[in-house]
Structures are given as C-alpha cells and as structure tokens.
C-alpha positions as CSV (number, residue, x, y, z in Angstrom):
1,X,27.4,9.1,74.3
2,X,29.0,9.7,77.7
3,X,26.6,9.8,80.5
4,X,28.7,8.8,83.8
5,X,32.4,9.6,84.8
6,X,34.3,9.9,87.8
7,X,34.6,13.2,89.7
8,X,37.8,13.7,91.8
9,X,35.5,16.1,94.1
10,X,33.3,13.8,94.5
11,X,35.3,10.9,94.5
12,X,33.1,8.0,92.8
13,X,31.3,7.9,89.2
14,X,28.7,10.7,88.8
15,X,25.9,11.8,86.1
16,X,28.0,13.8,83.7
17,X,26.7,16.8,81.4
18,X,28.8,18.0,78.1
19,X,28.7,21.4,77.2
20,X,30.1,23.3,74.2
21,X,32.0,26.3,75.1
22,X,34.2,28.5,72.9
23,X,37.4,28.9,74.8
24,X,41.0,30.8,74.4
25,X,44.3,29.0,74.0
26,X,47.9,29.9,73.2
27,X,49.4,28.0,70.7
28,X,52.9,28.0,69.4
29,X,52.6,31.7,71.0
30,X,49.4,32.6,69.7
31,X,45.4,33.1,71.1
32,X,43.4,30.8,69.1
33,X,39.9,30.7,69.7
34,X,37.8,28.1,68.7
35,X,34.9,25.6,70.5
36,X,35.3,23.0,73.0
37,X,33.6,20.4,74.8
38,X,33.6,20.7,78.4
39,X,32.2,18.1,80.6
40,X,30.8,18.6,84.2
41,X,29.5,17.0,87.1
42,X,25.8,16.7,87.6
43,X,26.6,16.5,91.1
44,X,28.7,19.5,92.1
45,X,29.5,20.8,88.6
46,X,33.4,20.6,89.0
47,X,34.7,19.8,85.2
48,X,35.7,16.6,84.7
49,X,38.4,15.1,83.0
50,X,37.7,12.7,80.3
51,X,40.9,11.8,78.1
52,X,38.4,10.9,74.6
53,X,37.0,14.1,74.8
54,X,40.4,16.2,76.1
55,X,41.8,15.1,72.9
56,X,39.0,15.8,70.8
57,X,39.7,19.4,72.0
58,X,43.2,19.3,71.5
59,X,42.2,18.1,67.9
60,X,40.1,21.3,67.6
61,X,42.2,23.5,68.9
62,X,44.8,22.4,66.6
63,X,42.7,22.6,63.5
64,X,41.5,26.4,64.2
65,X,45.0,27.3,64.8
66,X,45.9,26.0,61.2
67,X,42.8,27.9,59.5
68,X,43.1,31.1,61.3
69,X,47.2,31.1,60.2
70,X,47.0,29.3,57.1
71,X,48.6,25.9,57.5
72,X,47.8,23.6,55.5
73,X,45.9,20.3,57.9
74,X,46.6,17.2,58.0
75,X,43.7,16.1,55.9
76,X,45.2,18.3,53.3
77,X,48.4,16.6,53.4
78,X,46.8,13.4,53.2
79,X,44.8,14.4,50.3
80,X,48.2,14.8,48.6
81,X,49.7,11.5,49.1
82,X,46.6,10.1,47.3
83,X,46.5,12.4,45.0
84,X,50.1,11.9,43.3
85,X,50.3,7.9,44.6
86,X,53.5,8.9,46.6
87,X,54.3,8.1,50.2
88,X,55.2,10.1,53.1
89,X,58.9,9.5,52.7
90,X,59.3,9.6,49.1
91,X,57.6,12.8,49.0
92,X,60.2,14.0,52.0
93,X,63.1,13.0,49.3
94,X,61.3,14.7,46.3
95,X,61.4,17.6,48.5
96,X,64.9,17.6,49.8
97,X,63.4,17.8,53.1
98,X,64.6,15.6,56.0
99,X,62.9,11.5,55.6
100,X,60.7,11.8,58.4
101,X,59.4,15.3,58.4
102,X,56.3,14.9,56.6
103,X,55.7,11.5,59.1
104,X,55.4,14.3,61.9
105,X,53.2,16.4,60.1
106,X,51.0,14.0,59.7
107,X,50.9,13.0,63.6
108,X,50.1,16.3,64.5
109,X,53.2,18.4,64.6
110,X,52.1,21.9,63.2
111,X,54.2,22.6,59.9
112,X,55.9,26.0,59.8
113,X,54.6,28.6,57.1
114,X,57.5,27.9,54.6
115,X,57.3,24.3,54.7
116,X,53.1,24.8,54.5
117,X,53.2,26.9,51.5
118,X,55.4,24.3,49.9
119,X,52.8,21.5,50.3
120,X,50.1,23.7,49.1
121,X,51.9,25.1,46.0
122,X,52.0,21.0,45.2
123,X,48.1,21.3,44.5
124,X,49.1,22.4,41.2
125,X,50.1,19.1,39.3
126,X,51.9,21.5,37.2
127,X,54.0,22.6,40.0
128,X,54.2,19.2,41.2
129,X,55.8,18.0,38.0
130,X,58.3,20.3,37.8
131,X,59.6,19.5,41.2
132,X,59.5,15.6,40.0
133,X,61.1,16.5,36.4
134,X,64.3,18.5,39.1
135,X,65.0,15.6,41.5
136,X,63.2,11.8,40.8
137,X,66.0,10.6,41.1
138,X,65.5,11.1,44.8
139,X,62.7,8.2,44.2
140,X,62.8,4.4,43.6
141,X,62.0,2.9,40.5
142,X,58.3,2.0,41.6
143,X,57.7,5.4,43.3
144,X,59.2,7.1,40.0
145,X,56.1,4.9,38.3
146,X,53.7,5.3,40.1
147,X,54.1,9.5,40.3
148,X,54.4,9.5,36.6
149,X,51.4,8.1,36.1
150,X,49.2,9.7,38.9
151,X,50.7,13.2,36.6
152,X,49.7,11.9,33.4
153,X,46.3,11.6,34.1
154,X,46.2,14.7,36.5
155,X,48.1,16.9,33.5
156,X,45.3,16.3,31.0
157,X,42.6,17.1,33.7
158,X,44.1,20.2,34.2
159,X,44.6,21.1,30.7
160,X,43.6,24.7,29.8
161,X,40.6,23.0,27.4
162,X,39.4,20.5,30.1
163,X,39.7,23.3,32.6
164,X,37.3,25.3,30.7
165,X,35.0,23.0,30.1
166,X,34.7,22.0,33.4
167,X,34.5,25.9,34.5
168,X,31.4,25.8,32.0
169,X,29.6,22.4,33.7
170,X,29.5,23.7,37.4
171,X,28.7,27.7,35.9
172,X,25.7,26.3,34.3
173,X,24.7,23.2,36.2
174,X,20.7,24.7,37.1
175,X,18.1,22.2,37.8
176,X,15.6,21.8,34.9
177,X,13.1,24.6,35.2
178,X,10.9,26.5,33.1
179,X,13.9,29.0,32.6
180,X,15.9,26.8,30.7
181,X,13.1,24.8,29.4
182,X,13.5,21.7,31.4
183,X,16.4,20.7,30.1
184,X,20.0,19.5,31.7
185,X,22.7,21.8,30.4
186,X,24.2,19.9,27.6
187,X,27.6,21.6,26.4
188,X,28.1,19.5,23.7
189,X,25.1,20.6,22.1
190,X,25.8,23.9,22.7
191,X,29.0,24.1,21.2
192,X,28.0,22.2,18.2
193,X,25.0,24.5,17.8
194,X,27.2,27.9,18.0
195,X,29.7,26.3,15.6
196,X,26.3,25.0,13.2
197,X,25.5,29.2,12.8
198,X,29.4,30.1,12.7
199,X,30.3,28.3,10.1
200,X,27.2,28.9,8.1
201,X,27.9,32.9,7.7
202,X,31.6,32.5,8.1
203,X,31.8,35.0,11.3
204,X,28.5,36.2,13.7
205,X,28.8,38.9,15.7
206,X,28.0,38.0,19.6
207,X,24.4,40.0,19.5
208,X,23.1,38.0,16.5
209,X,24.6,34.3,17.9
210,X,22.6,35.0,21.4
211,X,19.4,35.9,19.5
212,X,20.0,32.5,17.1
213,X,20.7,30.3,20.7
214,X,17.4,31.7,22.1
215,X,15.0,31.0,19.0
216,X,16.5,28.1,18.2
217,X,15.8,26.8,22.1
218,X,12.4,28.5,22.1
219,X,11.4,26.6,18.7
220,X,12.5,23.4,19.9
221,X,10.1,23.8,23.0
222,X,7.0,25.2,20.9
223,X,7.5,22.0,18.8
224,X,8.2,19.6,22.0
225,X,6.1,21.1,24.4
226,X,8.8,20.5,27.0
227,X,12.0,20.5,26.2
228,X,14.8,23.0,24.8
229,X,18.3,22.0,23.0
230,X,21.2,23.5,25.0
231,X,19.8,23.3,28.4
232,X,20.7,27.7,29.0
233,X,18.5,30.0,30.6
234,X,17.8,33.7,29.3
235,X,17.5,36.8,30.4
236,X,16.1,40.1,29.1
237,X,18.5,42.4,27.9
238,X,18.8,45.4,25.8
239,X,19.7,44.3,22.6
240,X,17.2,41.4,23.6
241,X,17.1,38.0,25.0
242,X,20.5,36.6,26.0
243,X,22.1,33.8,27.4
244,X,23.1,33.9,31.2
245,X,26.3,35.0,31.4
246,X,27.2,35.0,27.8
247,X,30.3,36.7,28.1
248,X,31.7,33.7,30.2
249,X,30.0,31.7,28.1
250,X,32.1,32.9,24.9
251,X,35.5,33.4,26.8
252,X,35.4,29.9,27.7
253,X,35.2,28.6,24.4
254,X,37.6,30.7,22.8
255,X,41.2,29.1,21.7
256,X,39.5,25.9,21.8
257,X,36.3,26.3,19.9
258,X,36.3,29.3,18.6
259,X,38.1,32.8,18.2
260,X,36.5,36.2,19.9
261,X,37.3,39.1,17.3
262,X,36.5,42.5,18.4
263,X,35.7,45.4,15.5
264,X,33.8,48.5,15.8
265,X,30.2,47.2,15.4
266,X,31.1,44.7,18.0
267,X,32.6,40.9,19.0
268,X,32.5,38.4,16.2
269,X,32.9,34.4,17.0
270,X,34.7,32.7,14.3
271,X,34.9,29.1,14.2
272,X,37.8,26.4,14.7
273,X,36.6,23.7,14.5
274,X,34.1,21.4,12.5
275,X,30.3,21.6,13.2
276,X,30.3,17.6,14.5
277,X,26.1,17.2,14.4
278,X,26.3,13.7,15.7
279,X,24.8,14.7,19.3
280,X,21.4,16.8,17.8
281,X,18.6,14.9,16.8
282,X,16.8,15.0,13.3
283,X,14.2,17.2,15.1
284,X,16.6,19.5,16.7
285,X,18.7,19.7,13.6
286,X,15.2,20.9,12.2
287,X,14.7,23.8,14.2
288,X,18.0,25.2,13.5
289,X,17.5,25.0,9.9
290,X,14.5,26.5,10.5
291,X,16.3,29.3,12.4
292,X,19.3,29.7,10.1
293,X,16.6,30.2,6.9
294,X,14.6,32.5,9.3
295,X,17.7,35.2,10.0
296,X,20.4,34.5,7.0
297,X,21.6,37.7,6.3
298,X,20.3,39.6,9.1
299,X,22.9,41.8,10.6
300,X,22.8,41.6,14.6
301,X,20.8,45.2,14.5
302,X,17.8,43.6,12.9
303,X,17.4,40.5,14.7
304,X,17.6,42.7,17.9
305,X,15.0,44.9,16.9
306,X,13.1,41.4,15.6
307,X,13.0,39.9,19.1
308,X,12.0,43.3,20.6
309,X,8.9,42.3,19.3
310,X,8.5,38.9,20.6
311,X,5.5,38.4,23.4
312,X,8.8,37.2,25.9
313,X,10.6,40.1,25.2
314,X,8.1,42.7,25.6
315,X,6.5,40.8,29.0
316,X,9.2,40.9,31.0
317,X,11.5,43.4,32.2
318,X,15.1,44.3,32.1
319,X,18.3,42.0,33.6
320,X,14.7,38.9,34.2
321,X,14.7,35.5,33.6
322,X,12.6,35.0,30.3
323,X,10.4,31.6,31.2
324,X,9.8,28.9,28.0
325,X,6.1,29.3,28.5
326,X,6.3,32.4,26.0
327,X,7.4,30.1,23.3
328,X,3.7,29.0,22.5
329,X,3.8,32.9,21.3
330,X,7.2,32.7,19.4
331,X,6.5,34.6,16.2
332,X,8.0,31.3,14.4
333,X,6.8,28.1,14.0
C-alpha cells in the first residue's frame, strides 16, 4: 500500500491518496474507456506520478482495449502455449508467421485482428491439428513430440461422446436438495437405468421412460428415507412428472447411448448399448424391478394418466419442482 510519494508542486515526500477513476484513452486510434488509478497529493492535490501504478494503468488500459475489440490477451496466448506444450517460436513456425512475432505479443504489443482470430481459432484442438498435420515439419523433433502428444490427449477430451457427457455433468451439477432427493447427479446410473427399461420393452417412448425415471427415484427414497438413484430433479408437467430438461437430457445421449426415433404417437429411445448394472446396488436394482413389473405393458398414455393421480402430482402445479417428500405417498411400495 502506498501512503507517501513525492510531489513536484510541493517538492518533498507528501501523504498520498489513490483514487479510482474511469478515464478515456486513444489507443491504436481508438477511445477506450476503462478504470484507472489516480494518485494525489494530500497536500495540494496535484496528481502524482508513481511509475508502479502508471503501469498498472497502462496494463488496464491495454486489457479493455483487447475486450472491447476482440483481441485475444496475453493470458489467452499464454493459456495456449500450455495447452499444446509448444513454445513461442515453434508455434511462430507452425504458423508461418515471422520467429519472433508471438515473443512481442506476449510483451505487450497488441496483435492485429487477422493474426488474433488465428490464435483463437487454435482453441479448437481440432483446428490445431490440422494446422500441425499441414506444416510440422516446421518443428524439431522434440517440439513435433511433445505437440503430438499434448493433441492426443486433448482429441479424446474433445470427442463428440466426452463432449456430451461433460455437457450433461455441469447441466445437472445441483446441490443435493429435497428436489432431487439428496442425491449428487450420478450419470452413470442414469444411463444404465434408461438402458435397464430400453432394453426390457425393446423401444419406450420418451413420455413412458420420464414416468419410469421418476417412480423408480421416488421408490428408492420411500424405501431409503433419503436418498434417490439418478441424482435428477422433476418437474410437473402435463403428461406428468418429468425430468429437468429431458429433452437435453435425451439429445445428449443419442448416437452414443441410444437412438431418438420420432413416429406419430411420439419419440421412442432405442438402445445401443448393453445395460452394464455393475454401478446400482442390490437395493436399487430392486426398485426398478419393482417398477418394470409395476408398468410392463403400459403404453405412455396410461402411465401418464397413472401419475396424474399421484399425491406429487396433484399438489403441485404446472412447469414446479416436485419435492421427494411426496414419496412417503407414492401409490407404490
């Protein structure tokens, strides 16, 4: 904290006071506006200068020029080099730009907008790796190792079934509540416990799986006391309880876990894969027996009209959360 600095006006150290100010600068021919710190004399309040703090602004006022014009920072450039295990200049020669442009860049010197939207485009491993498949030969023989295996492992993450998956974890990541019975989203379950009904009937229409979720969540709470299986939450609807955004819940899965099939009674969900049970318990294994005796056969009409009646269902109202302290009513047991 700076308290004291010298004051030309004054001429000798003085008791100093920092403000922050938003101010107006041109930059590369353009106003950018962005906050400051100003420091003045206690004394006479002339601003002082202080060369810490003058390039603190400077810092600033460079950073709010890049985010009001798009360019991509230095942190973001930065963030690269880790992220693909390449160096400054080896990235340069990848790009066929000049050995110490990217040096400069990360100094301070603004990019322009082409060479910017290049860099950012490289967020994309996929983008990335077709620039490295075109010209590694730019690159030494430990650079040319390195970047192949910083892609490998990128390239998997970003594959379209990890990519959904982890679309699915941060959509449904909720604190344990009463809504979704106390219970940590667990996809794993989940999936297993949509391909369990699938494969039993062959094909389930959308309607009749979200109905089968709910009881089978509800059940394992009447049974526990506190805890469901899949960790989802659900909300009143009109064809009855169903799972927070179920539609994104499906389209996720499909290609990789299962297929969407639209007819004229509605979406079916058709299996893929195997019904691997080895995550569920002998007790929640249980409940969806007892779920998958309770509605075999039904068509998705009569297990609507089923859970109309339901205490949950007919309690709350329409697009609300439907808490897990109805299932001590749940018309199974």
């Amino acid at each position: 904290m700076i308290n004291t600095a010298y004051c030309y006006m004054c001429d000798q150290d003085v008791d100093v006071i920092i403000k922050k100010e938003i101010e107006v600068h041109c930059l590369k021919g353009a106003d950018v506006r962005c906050e400051v710190e100003n420091v003045y004399c206690q004394k006479c309040g002339a601003q002082v200068y202080i060369p810490m703090i003058n390039d603190r602004n400077l810092d600033c006022i460079n950073l709010a020029y890049r985010e009001q014009h798009g360019i991509i920072t230095i942190h973001e450039i930065e963030e690269l080099l880790e992220r693909y295990d390449i160096g400054a200049k080896p990235l340069a020669h990848l790009l066929g730009w000049g050995e110490v442009t990217i040096i400069r860049y990360l100094k301070g010197q603004i990019p322009d907008r082409i060479h910017s939207d290049t860099l950012r485009t490289l967020n994309d491993p996929r983008v990335f790796a077709s620039i490295f498949d075109q010209n590694q030969q730019m690159l030494t023989s430990v650079a040319k190792k390195k970047v192949s295996e910083a892609l490998r492992s990128l390239l998997d993450i970003h594959s379209p079934e990890k990519i959904k998956v982890s679309n699915l974890l941060s959509a449904y990541n909720d604190k344990p509540d009463i809504c979704n019975g106390y219970t940590n989203f667990d996809l794993e379950k989940l999936i297993q416990v949509i391909l369990y009904f699938a494969l039993l009937e062959g094909a389930v229409y959308i309607t009749k799986m979200n109905k089968l979720l709910w009881y089978s969540d509800m059940l394992h709470y009447k049974r526990t006391g506190n805890m469901a299986i899949t960790g989802l939450s659900y909300k009143h609807n009109y064809h009855g309880p169903t799972p927070k955004w179920y539609d994104f819940l499906y389209g996720s899965l499909q290609d990789v876990y299962i297929t969407l099939i639209d007819d004229e009674f509605g979406t079916k969900i058709i299996p893929l894969k195997e019904a691997l049970t080895t995550n569920l318990s002998e007790e929640e294994m249980n409940v969806l027996d007892t779920v998958a005796q309770k509605f075999r056969g039904w068509n998705a009409s009569k297990i609507s009209k089923y859970s109309h009646k339901e205490k949950a269902y007919r309690e709350n109202s329409h697009n609300d959360f439907i808490p897990f302290t109805f299932a001590q009513e749940l018309s199974l047991s």
